[in-house]
Every structure is written in C-alpha cells, then in structure tokens.
C-alpha positions as CSV (number, residue, x, y, z in Angstrom):
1,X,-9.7,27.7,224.5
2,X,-12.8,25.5,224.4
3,X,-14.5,23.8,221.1
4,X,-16.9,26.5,220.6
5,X,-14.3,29.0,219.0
6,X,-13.4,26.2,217.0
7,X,-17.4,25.4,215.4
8,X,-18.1,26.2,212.1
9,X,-15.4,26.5,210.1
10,X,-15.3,25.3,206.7
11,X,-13.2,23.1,205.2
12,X,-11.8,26.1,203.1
13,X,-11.0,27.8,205.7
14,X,-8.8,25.2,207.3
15,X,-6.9,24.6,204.6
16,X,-5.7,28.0,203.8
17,X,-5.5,28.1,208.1
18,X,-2.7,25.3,207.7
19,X,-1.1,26.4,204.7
20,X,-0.7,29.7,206.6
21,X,0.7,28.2,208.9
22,X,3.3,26.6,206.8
23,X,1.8,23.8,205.6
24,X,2.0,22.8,201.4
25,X,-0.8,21.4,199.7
26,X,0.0,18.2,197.7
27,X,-1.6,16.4,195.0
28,X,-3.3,13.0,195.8
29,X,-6.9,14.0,197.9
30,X,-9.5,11.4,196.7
31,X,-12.3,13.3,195.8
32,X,-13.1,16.4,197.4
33,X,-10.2,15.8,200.1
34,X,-6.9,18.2,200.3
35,X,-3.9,16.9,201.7
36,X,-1.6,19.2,203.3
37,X,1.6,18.6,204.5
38,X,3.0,20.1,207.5
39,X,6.1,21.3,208.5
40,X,6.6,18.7,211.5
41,X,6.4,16.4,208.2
42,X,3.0,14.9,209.2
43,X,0.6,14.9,206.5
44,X,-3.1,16.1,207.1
45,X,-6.5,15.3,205.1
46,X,-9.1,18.3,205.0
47,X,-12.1,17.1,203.1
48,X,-15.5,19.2,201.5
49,X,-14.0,22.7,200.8
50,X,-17.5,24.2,201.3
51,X,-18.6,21.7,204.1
52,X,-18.1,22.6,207.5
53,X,-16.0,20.5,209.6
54,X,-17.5,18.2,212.8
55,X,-14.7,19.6,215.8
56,X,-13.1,16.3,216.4
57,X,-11.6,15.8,212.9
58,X,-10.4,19.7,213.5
59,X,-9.3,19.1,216.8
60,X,-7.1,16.3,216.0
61,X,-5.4,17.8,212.4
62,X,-4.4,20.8,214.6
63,X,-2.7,18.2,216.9
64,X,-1.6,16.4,214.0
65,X,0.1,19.6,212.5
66,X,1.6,19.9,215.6
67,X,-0.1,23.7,216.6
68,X,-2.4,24.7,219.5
69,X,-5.7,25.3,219.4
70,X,-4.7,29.0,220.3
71,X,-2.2,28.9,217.2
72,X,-4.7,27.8,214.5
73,X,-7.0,30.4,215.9
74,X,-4.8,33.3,214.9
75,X,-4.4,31.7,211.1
76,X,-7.6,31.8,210.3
C-alpha cells in the first residue's frame, strides 16, 4: 500500500479509525488533540478533528498502534 490511499484523511476520521480498531479515547488532549490508547498499550495523539492529517504523523500512529497500513485502511 503506498501513501496516496492514506492522503486526506481527517483527523476525525482517524480517530474513530483507531477506536474501531480497539483503541479507547482518554481524557488529557491539550487543545484540539485526542489521545487514544491502544490495545498494544501505546498511547497515540490525533490532533484538529476537522484538519486533515500530513501522512507522516499518520504513518507513524498506525505503527505506533501497532496495525498495518492495510489494517487501518479497512477501519476507516
């Protein structure tokens, strides 16, 4: 899967992708930020709801929460 699948998405949509994916949202985001914990226990920061992210930060919180490109794909 290249990074062009992976190009605007919002920060919404992420964070309901990793909560799908069995991730819990916790208190404590400064600002506009979520934080989402993960099953693998690793803790992830989303930020701008309605922003759309820049594909590194993505890339790296779906490594982070421990899933494959492939695998977020199919939550969202």
């Amino acid at each position: 899967m290249d990074g062009r699948q992976l190009r605007g998405i919002k920060g919404s949509q992420a964070i309901k992708s990793f909560i799908r994916a069995g991730g819990v949202e916790r208190p404590g985001g400064k600002g506009d930020h979520v934080n989402i914990k993960m099953p693998n226990g690793m803790i992830i920061t989303i930020p701008g709801r309605n922003k759309e992210l820049k594909i590194g930060l993505l890339k790296a919180s779906i490594r982070r929460a421990g899933l494959t490109e492939k695998e977020f794909s199919k939550f969202l």
